[in-house]
DSSP file (Angstrom, degrees, kcal/mol; ACC not computed):
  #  RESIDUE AA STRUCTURE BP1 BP2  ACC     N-H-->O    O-->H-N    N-H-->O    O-->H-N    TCO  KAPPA ALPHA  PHI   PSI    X-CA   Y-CA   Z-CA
    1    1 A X    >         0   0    0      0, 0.0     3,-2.2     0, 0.0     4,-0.3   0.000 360.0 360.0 360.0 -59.0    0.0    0.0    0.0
    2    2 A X  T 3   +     0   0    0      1,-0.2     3,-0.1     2,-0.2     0, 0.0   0.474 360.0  73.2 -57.2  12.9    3.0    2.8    0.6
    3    3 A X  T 3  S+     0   0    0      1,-0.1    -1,-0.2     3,-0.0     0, 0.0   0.500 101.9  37.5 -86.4 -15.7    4.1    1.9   -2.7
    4    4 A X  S <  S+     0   0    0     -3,-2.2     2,-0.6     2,-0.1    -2,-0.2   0.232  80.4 121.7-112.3  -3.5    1.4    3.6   -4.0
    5    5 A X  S    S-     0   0    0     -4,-0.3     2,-0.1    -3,-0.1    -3,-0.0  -0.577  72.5-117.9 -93.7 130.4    1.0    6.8   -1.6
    6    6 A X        -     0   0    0     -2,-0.6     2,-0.3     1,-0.1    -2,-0.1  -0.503  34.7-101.9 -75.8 140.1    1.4    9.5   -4.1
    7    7 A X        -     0   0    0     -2,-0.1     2,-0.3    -3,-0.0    -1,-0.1  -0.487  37.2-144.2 -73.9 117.2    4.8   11.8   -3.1
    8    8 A X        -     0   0    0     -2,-0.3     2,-0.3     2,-0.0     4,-0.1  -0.960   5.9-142.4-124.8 143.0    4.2   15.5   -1.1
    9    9 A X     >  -     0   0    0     -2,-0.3     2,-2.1     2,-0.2     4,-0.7  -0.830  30.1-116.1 -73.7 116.5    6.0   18.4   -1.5
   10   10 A X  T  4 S+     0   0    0     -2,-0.3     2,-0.6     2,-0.2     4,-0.3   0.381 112.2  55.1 -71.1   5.3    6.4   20.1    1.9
   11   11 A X  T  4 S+     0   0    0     -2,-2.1    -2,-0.2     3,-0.1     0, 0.0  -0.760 107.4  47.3-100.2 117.1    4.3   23.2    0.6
   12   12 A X  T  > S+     0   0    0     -2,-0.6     4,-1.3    -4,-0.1    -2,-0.2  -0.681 114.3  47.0-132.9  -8.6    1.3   21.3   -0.4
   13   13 A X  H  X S+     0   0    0     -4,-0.7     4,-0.5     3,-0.1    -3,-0.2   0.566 115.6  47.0-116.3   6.6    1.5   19.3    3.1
   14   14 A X  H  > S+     0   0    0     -4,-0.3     4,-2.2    -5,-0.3     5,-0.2   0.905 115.8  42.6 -26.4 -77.8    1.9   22.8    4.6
   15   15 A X  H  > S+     0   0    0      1,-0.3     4,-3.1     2,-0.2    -2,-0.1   0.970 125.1  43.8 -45.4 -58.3   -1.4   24.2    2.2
   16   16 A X  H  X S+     0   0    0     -4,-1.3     4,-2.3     1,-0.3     3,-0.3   0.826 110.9  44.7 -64.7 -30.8   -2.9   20.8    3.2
   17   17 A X  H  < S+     0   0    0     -4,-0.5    -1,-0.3     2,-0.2    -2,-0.2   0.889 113.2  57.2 -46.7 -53.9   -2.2   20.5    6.9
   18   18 A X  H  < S+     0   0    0     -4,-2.2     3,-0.4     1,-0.2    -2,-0.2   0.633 100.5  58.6 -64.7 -19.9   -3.4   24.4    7.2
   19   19 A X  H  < S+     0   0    0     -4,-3.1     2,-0.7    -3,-0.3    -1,-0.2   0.955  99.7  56.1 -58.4 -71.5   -6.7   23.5    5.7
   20   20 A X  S  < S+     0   0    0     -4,-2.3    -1,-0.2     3,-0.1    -2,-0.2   0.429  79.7 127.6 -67.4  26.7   -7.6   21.0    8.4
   21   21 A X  S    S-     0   0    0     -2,-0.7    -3,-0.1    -3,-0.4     5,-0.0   0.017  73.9-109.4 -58.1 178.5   -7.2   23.4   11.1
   22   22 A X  S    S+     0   0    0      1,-0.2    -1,-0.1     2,-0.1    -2,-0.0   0.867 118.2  45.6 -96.5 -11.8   -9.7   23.7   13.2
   23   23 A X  S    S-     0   0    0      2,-0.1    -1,-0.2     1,-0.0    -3,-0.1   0.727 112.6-128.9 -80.0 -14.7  -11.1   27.1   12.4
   24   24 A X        +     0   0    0     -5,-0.2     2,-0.3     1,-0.1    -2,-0.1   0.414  69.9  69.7  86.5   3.7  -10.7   25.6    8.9
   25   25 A X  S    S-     0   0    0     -5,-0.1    -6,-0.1    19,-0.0    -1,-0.1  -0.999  77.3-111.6-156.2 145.6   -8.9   27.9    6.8
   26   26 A X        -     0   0    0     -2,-0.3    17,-0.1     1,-0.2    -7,-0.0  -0.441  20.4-159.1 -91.6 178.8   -5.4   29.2    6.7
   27   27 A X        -     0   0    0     15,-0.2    -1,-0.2    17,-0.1    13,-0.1   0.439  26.4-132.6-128.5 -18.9   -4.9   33.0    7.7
   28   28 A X    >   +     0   0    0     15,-0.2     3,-1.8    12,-0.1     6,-0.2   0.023  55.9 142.4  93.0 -16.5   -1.7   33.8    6.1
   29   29 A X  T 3  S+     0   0    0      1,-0.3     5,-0.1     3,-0.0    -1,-0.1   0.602  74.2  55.1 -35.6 -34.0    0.4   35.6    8.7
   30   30 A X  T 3  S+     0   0    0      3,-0.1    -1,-0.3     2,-0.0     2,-0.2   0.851  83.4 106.2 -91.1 -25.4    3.8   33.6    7.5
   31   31 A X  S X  S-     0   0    0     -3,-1.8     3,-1.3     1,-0.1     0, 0.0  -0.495  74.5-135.3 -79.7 133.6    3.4   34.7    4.1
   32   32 A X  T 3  S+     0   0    0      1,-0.3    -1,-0.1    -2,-0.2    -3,-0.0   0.724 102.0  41.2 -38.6 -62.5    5.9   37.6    2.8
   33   33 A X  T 3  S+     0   0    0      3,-0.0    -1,-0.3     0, 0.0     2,-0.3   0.337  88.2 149.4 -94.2   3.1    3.1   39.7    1.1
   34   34 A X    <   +     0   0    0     -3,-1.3     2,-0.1    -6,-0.2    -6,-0.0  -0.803  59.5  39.7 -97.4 150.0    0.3   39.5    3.6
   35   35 A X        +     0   0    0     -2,-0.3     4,-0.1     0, 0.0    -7,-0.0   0.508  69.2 158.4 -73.2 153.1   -2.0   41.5    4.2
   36   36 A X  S    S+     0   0    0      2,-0.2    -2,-0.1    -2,-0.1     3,-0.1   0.577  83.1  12.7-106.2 -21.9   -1.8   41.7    0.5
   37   37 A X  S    S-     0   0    0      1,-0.2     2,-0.3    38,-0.1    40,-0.1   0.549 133.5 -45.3-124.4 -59.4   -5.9   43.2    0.8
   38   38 A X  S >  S-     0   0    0     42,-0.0     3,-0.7    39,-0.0    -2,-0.2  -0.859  72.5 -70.8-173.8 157.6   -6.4   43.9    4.0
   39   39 A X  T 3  S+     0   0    0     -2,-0.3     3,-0.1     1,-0.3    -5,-0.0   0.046 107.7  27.9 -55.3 128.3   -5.7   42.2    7.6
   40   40 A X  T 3  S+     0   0    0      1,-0.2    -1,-0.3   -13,-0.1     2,-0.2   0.737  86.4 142.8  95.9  14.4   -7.5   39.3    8.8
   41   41 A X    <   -     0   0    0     -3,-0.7     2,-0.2   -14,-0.1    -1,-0.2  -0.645  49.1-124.6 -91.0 163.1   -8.1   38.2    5.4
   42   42 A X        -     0   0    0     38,-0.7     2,-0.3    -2,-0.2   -15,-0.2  -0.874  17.4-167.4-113.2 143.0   -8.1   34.3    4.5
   43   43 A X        +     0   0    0     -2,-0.2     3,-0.2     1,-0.2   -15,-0.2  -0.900  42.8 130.4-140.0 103.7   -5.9   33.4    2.0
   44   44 A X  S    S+     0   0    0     35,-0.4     2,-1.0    -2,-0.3     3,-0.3   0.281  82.8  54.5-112.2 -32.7   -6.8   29.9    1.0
   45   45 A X        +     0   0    0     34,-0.3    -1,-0.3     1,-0.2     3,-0.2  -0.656  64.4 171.3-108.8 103.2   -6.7   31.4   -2.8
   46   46 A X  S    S+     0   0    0     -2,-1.0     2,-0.4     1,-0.2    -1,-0.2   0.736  84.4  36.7 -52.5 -39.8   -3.2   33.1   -3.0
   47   47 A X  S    S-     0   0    0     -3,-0.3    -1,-0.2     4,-0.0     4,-0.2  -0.906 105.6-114.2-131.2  81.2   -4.1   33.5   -6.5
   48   48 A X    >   -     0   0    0     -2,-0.4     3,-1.3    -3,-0.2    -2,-0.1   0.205  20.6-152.9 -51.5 134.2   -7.9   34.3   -7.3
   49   49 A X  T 3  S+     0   0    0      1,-0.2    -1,-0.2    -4,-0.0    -4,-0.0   0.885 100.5  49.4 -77.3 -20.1   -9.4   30.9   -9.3
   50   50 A X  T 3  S+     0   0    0     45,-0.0    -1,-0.2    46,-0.0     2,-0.2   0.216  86.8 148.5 -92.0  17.4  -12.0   33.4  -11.0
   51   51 A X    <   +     0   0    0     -3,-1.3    22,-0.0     1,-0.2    -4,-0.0  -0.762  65.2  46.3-111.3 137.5   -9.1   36.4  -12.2
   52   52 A X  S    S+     0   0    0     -2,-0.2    -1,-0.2    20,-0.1    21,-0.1   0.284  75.7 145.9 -75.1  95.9  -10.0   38.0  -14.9
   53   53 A X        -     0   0    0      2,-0.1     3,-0.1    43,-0.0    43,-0.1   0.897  31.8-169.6 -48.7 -45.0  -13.3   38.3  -13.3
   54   54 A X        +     0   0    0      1,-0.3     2,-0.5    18,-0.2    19,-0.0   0.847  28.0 149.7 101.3  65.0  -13.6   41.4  -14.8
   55   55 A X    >>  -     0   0    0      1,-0.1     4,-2.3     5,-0.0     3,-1.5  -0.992  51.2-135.9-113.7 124.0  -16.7   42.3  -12.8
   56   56 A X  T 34 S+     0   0    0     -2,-0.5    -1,-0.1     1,-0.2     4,-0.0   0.747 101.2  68.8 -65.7  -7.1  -16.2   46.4  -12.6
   57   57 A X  T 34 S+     0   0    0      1,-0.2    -1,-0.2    19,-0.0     3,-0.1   0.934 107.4  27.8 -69.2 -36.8  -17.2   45.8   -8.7
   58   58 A X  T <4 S-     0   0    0     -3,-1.5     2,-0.4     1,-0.1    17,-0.3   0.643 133.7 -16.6-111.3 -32.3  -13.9   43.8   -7.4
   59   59 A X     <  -     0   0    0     -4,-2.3     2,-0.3    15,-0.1    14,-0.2  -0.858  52.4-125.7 178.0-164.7  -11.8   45.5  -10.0
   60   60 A X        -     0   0    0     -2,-0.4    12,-0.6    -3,-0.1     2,-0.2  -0.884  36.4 -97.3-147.8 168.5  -10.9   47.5  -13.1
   61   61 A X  E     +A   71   0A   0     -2,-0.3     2,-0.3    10,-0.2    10,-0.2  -0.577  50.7 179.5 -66.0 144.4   -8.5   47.1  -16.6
   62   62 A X  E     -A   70   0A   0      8,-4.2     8,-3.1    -2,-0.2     2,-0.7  -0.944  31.7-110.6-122.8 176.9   -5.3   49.0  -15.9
   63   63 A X  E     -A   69   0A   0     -2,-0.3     6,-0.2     6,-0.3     4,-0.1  -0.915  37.5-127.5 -94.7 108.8   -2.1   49.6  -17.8
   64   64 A X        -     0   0    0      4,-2.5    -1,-0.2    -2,-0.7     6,-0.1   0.643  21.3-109.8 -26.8-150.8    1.0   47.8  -16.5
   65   65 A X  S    S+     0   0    0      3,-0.0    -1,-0.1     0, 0.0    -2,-0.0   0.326 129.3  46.1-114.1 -43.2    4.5   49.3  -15.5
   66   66 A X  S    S-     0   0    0      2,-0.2    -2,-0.1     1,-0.1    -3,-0.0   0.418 130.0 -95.7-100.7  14.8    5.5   47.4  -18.7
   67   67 A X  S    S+     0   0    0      1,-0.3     2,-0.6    -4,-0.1    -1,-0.1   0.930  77.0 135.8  82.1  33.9    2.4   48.7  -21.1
   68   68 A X        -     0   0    0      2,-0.0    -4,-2.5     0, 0.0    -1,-0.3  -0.922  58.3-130.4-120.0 136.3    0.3   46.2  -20.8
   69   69 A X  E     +A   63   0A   0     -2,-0.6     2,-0.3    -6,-0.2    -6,-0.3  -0.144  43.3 162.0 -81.7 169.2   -3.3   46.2  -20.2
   70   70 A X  E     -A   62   0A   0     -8,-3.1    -8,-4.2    -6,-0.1     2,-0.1  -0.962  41.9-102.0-178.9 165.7   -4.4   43.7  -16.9
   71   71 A X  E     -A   61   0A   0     -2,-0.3     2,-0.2   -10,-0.2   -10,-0.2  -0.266  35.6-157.2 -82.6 178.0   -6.8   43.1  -14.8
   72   72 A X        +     0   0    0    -12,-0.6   -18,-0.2    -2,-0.1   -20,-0.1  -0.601  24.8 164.6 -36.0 164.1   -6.5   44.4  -11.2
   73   73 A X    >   +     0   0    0     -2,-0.2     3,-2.3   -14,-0.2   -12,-0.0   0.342  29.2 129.1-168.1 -15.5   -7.9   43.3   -8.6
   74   74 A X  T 3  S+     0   0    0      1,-0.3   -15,-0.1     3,-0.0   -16,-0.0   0.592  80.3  47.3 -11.7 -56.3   -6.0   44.8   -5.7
   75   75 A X  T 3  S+     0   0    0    -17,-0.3     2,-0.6     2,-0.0    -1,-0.3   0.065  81.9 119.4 -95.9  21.8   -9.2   46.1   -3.9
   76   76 A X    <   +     0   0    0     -3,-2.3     3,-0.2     1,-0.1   -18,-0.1  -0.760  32.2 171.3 -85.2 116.4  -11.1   43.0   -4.2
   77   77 A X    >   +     0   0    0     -2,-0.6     3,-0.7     1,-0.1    -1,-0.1   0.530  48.8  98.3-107.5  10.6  -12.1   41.5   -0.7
   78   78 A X  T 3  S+     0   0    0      1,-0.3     3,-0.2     2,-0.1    -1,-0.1   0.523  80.9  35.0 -90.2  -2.8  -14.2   38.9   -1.8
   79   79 A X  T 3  S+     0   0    0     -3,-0.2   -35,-0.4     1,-0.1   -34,-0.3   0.019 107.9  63.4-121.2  -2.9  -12.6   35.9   -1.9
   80   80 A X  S <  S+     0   0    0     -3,-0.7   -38,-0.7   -37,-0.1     2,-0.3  -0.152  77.4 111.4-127.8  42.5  -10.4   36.4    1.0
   81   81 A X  S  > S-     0   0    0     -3,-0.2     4,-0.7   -40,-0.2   -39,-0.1  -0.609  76.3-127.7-104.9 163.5  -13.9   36.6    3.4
   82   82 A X  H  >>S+     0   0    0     -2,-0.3     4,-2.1     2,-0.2     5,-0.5   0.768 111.0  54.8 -89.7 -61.8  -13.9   33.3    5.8
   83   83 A X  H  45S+     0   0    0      1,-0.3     4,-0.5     2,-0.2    -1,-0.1   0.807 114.7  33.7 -46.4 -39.2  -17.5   32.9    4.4
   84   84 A X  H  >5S+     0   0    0      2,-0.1     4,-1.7     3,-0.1    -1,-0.3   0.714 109.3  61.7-108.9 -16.7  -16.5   33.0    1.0
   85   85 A X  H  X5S+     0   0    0     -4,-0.7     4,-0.7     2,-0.1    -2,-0.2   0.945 111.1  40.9 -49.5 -44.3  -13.3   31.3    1.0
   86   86 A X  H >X5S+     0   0    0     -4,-2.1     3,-1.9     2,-0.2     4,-1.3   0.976 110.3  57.8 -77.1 -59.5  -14.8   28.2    2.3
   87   87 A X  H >><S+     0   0    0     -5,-0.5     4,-1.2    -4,-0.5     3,-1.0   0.894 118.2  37.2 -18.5 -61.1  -18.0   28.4   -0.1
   88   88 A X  H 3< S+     0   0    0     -4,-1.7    -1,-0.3     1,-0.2    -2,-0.2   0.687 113.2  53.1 -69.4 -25.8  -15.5   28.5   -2.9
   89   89 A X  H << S+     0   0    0     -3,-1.9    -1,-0.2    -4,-0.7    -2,-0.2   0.374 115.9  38.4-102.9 -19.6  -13.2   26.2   -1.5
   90   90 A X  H << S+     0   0    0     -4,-1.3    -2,-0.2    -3,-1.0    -3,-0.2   0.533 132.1  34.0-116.7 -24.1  -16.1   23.5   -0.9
   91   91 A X    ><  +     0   0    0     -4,-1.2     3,-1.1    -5,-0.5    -2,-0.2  -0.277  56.8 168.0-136.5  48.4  -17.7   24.8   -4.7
   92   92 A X  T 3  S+     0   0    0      1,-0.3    -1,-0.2    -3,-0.1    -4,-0.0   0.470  73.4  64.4 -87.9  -8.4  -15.4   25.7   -7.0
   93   93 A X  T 3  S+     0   0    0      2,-0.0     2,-0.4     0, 0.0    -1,-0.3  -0.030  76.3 117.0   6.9  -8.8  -18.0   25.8  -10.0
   94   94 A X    <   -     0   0    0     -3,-1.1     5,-0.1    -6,-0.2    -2,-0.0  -0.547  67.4-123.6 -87.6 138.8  -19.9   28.8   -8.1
   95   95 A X     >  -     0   0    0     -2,-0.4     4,-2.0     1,-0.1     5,-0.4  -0.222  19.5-111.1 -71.5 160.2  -19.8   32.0  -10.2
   96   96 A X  H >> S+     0   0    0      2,-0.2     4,-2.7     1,-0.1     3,-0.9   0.981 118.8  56.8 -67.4 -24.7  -18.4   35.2   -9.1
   97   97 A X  H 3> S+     0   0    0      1,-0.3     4,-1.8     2,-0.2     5,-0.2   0.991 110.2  48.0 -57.7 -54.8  -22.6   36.8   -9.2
   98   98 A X  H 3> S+     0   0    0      1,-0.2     4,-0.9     2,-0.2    -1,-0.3   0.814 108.9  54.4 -69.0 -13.5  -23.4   33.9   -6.7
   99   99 A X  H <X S+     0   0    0     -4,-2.0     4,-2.8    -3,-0.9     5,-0.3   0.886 115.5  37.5 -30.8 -65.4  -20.4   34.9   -4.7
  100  100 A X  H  X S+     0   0    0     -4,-2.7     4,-0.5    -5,-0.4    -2,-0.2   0.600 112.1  51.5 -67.8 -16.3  -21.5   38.2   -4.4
  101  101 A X  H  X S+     0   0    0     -4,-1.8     4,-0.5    -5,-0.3    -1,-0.2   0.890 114.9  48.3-101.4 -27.5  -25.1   37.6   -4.0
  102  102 A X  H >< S+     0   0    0     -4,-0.9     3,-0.7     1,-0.2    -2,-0.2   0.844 113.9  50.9 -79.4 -54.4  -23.7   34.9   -0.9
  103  103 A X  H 3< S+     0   0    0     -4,-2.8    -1,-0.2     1,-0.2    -2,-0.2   0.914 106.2  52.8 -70.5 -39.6  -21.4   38.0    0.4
  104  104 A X  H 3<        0   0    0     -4,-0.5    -1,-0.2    -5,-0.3    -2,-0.2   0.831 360.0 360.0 -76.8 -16.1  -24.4   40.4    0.5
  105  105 A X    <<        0   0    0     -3,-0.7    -1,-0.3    -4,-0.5    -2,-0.2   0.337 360.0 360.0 -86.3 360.0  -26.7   37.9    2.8
């Protein structure tokens, strides 16, 4: 049977270990760039799974340093909520409107 137990890299039994906490979701403190949105945010999604959402509410086109247009997203809090991390986290097929409509309730 361990002959078969698939190999982990010590971030992904970090990620995964910090998942089963008991509050359920990691908080981010050790990471270099948090808060990266604002403090006390959960940062299960380092990397938003929905970006370019390109919903003008969470965030807007800009022009790069290097001339390029991109999305932002910098002032987006929705996905780093306890409420919506886990939602997402449990549902990753939910769209950003039912996000939003989940944040507003």
């Amino acid at each position: 049977m361990e002959q078969n137990k698939k190999e982990e890299f010590p971030e992904d039994l970090k990620r995964r270990e910090r998942l089963s906490e008991p509050e359920g979701l990691p908080k981010g403190e050790d990471c270099p760039h948090y808060p990266c949105h604002f403090k006390g945010q959960v940062c299960v999604f380092c990397y938003c799974p929905k970006y370019p959402c390109e919903d003008s509410r969470l965030g807007k086109w800009i022009v790069s340093s290097r001339g390029d247009v991109v999305w932002t997203c910098i002032d987006c809090e929705l996905i780093h909520k306890k409420k919506i991390a886990s939602f997402l986290h449990d549902h990753p097929e939910v769209t950003i409107s039912e996000l939003k409509k989940l944040d507003d309730e």
